[in-house]
C-alpha positions as CSV (number, residue, x, y, z in Angstrom):
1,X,-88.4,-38.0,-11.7
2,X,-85.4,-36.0,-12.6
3,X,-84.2,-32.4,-11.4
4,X,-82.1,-30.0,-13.2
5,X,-79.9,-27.6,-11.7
6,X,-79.1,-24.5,-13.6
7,X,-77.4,-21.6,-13.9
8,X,-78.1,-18.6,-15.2
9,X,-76.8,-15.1,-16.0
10,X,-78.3,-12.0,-15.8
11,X,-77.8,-10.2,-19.4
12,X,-77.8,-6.6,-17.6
13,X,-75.1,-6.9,-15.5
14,X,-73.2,-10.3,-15.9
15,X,-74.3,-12.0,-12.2
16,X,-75.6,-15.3,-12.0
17,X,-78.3,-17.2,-10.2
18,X,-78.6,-20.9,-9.2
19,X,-81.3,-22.9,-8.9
20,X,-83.1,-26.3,-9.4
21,X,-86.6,-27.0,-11.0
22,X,-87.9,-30.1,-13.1
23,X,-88.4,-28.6,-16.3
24,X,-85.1,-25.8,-16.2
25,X,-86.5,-24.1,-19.7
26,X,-90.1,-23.7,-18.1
27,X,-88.3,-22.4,-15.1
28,X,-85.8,-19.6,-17.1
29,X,-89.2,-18.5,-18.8
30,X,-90.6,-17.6,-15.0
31,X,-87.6,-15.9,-14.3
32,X,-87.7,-13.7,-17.0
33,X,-91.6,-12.9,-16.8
34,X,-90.4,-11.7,-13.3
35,X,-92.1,-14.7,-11.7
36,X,-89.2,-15.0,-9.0
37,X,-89.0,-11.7,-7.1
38,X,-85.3,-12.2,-6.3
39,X,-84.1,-12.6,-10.1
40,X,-86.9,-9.8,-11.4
41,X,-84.3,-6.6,-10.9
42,X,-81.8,-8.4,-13.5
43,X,-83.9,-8.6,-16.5
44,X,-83.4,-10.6,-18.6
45,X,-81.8,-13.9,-17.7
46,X,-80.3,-16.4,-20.1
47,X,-79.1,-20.2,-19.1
48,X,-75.6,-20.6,-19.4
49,X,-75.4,-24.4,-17.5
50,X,-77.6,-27.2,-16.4
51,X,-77.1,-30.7,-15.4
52,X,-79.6,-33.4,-15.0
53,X,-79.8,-35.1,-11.2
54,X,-81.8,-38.0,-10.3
55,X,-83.9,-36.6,-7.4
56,X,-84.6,-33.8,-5.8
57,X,-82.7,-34.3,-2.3
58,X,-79.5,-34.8,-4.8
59,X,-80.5,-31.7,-7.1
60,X,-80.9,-29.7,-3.6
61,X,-77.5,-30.4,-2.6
62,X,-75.9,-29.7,-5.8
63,X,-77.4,-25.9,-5.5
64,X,-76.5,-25.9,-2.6
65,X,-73.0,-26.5,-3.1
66,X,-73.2,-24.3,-6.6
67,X,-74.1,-21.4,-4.3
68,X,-70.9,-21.3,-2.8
69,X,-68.9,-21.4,-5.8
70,X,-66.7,-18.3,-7.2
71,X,-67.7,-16.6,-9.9
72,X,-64.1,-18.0,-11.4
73,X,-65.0,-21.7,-10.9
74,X,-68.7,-21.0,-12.2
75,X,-67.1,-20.1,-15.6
76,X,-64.6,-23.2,-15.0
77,X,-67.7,-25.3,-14.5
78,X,-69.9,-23.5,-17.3
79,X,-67.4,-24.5,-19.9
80,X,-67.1,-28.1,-18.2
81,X,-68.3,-31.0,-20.1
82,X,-70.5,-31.0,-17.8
83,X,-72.7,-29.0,-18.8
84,X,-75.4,-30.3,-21.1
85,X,-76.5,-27.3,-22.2
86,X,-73.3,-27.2,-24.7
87,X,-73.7,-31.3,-25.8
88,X,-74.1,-31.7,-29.3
């Protein structure tokens, strides 16, 4: 089964959030229904960059690594080919 890990930004004040889920645009819909009690205070999210991982311990890792990220190599990365959010 493949994992996505995403990343989204908050429309209110520019921050962004990382994360993984299976289904990434079933998961942005929970986040902006206020389902995640973290993301809830930045209404409302949109996905600016996912990428598609194998499995979950590799999709874990990825976030994991994504969380440490600038904010300057987020936007590198967002704008990467990368991300398949912007193929097509």
């Amino acid at each position: 089964m493949a994992f996505q890990v995403y990343i989204l930004q908050s429309e209110q004040d520019g921050s962004f959030y990382k994360g993984y889920s299976e289904n990434v645009f079933k998961r942005l819909q929970e986040h902006n229904e206020g389902l995640s009690q973290y993301t809830s205070a930045k209404l409302p999210w949109k996905l600016v960059y996912y990428e598609t991982l194998s499995d979950k311990k590799t999709a874990l890792i990825r976030e994991r690594n994504l969380k440490k990220y600038s904010t300057e190599r987020l936007i590198t990365l967002i704008n990467s080919p990368k991300n398949e959010l912007k193929v097509g």
